[in-house]
BALOBA-1460 file (C-alpha; in Angstrom, 3 decimals):
// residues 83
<rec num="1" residu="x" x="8.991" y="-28.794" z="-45.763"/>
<rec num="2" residu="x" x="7.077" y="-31.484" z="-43.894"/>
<rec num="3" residu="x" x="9.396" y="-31.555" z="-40.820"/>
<rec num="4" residu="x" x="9.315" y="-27.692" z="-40.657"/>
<rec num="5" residu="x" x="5.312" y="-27.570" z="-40.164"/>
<rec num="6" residu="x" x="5.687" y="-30.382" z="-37.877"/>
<rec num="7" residu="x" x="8.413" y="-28.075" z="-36.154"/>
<rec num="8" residu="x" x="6.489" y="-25.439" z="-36.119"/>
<rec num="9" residu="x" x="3.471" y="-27.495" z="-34.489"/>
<rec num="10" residu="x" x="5.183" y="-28.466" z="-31.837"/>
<rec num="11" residu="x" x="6.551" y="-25.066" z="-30.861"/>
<rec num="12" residu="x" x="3.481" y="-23.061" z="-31.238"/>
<rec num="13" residu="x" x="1.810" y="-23.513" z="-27.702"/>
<rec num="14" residu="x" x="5.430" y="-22.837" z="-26.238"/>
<rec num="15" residu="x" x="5.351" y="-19.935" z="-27.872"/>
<rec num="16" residu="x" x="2.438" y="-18.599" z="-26.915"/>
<rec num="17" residu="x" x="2.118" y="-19.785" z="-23.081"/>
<rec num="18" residu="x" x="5.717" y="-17.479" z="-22.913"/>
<rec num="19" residu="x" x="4.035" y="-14.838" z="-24.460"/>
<rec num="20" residu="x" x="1.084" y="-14.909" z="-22.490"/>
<rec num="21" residu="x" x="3.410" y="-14.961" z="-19.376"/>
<rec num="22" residu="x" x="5.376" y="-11.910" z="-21.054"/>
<rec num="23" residu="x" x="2.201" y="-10.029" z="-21.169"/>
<rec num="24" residu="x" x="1.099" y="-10.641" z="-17.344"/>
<rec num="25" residu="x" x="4.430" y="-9.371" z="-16.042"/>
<rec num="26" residu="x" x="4.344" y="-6.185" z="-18.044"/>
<rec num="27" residu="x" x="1.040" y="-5.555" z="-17.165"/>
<rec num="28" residu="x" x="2.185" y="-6.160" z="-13.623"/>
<rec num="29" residu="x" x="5.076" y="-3.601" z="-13.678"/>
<rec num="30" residu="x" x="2.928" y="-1.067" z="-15.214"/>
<rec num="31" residu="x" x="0.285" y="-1.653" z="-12.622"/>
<rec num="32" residu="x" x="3.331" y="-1.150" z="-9.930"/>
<rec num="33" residu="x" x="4.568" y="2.049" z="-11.568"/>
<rec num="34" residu="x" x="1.498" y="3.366" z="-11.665"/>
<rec num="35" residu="x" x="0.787" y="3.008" z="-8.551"/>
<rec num="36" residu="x" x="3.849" y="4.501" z="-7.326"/>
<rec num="37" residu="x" x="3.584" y="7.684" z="-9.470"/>
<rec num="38" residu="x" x="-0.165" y="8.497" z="-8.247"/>
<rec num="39" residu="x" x="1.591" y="7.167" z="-5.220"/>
<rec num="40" residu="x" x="4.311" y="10.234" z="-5.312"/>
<rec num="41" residu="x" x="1.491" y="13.045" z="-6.216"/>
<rec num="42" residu="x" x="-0.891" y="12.229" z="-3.413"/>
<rec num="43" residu="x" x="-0.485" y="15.074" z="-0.404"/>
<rec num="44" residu="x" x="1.200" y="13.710" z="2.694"/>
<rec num="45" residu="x" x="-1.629" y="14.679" z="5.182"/>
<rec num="46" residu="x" x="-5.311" y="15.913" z="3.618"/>
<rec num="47" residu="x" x="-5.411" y="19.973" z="4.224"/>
<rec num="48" residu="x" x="-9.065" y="21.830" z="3.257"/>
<rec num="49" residu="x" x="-9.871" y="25.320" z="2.937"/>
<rec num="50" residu="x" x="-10.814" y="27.482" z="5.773"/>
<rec num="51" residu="x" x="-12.033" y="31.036" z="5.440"/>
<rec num="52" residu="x" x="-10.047" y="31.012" z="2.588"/>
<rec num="53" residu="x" x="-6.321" y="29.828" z="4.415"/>
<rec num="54" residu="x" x="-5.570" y="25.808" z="3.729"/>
<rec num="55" residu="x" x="-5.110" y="24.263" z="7.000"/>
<rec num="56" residu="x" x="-3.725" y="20.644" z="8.348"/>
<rec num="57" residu="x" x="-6.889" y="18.844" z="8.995"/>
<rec num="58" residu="x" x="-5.068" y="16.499" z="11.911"/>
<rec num="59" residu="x" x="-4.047" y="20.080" z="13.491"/>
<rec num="60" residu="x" x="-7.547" y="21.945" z="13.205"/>
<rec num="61" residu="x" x="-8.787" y="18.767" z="15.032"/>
<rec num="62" residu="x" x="-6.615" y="18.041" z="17.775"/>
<rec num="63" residu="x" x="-5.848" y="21.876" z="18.962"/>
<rec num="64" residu="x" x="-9.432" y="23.267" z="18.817"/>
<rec num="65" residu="x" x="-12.616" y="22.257" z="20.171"/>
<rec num="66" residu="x" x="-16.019" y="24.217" z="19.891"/>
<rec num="67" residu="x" x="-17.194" y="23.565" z="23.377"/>
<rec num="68" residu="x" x="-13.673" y="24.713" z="24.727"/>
<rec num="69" residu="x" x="-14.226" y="27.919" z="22.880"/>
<rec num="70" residu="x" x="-17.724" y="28.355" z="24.295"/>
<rec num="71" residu="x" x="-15.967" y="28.360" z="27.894"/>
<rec num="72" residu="x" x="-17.068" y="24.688" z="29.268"/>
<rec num="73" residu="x" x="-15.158" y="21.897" z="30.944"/>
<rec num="74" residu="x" x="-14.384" y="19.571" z="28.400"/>
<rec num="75" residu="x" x="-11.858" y="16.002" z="28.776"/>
<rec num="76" residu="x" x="-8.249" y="15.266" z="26.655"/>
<rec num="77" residu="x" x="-10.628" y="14.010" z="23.702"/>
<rec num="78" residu="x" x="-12.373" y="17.521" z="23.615"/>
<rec num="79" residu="x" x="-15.803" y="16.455" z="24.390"/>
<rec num="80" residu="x" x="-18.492" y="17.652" z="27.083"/>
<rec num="81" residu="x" x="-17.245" y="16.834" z="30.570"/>
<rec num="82" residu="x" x="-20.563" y="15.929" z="32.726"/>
<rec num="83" residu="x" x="-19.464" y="15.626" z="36.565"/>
């Protein structure tokens, strides 16, 4: 009986450093997964609402400008061209 408790002594911070190490991984994988689900659900490019239609944000922004609309000379980045 003695040399089991003395057994069981000795092997009781082995046991517990593994199973503190056990813990940390699996919380590490299911931080991983996680982030690769919300990861999968997230929309490829961000789209809003416009008069009611959903449009590609990088689209409505690079093919219109307001100041082209309004008729005035404007440069590539769409901005007031002052000459």
């Amino acid at each position: 009986m003695d040399n089991l408790s003395k057994l069981l002594q000795e092997a009781k911070p082995l046991y517990f450093k593994r199973k503190r190490i056990r813990n940390r991984i699996k919380a590490g994988l299911c931080m991983l997964i996680g982030i690769a689900v919300i990861g999968l659900y997230q929309p490829a490019s961000i789209t809003y609402e416009d008069n009611g239609e959903w449009v590609n944000y990088e689209q409505y922004m690079s093919n219109t400008s307001p100041i082209e609309e309004l008729g005035l000379p404007v440069d590539e980045y769409g901005l007031l061209m002052v000459s």
